[in-house]
N, C-alpha and C positions, 0 to 999 in steps of 0.2 A: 559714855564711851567717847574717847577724843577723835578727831577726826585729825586725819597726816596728810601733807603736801606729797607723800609717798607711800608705795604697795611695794607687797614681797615681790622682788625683782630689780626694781629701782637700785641706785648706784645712791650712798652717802657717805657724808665727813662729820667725824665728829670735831667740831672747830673749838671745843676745850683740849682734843689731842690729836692736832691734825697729823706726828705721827704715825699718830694708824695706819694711815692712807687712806685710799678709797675702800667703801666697803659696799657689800651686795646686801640687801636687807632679805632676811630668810622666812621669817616670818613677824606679826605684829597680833599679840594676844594681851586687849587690854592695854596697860602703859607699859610693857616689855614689848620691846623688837627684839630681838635677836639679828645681826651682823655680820658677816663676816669680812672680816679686815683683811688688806693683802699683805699688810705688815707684821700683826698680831692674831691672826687668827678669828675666830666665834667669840664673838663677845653678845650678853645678854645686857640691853642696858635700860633702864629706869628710867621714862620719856618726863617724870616727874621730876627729876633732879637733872638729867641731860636732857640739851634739847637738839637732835640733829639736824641737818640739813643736808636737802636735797643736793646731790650732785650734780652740774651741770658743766660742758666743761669751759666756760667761763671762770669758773671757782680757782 
């Protein structure tokens, strides 16, 4: 099991599509969190191929 610098609640960016915007993380099962973006919506993403980050707002 991987460990995250974030838990469901936490605020992230995905900085391959910093479009998105900021997102809420919803849940984390395994290597999928699941997100919700303010720009895009719920997205499911593959912590194995993306890697997000924490949002802080320094970012």
């Amino acid at each position: 099991m991987r460990v995250y610098d974030f838990d469901p609640g936490d605020f992230v960016i995905n900085p391959s599509n910093k479009e998105w915007g900021i997102g809420q993380v919803q849940s984390i099962v395994n290597d999928k969190v699941t997100v919700n973006f303010q720009n895009v919506g719920k997205k499911t993403i593959n912590t194995q191929n993306i890697m997000l980050e924490k949002y802080d707002e320094k970012n």
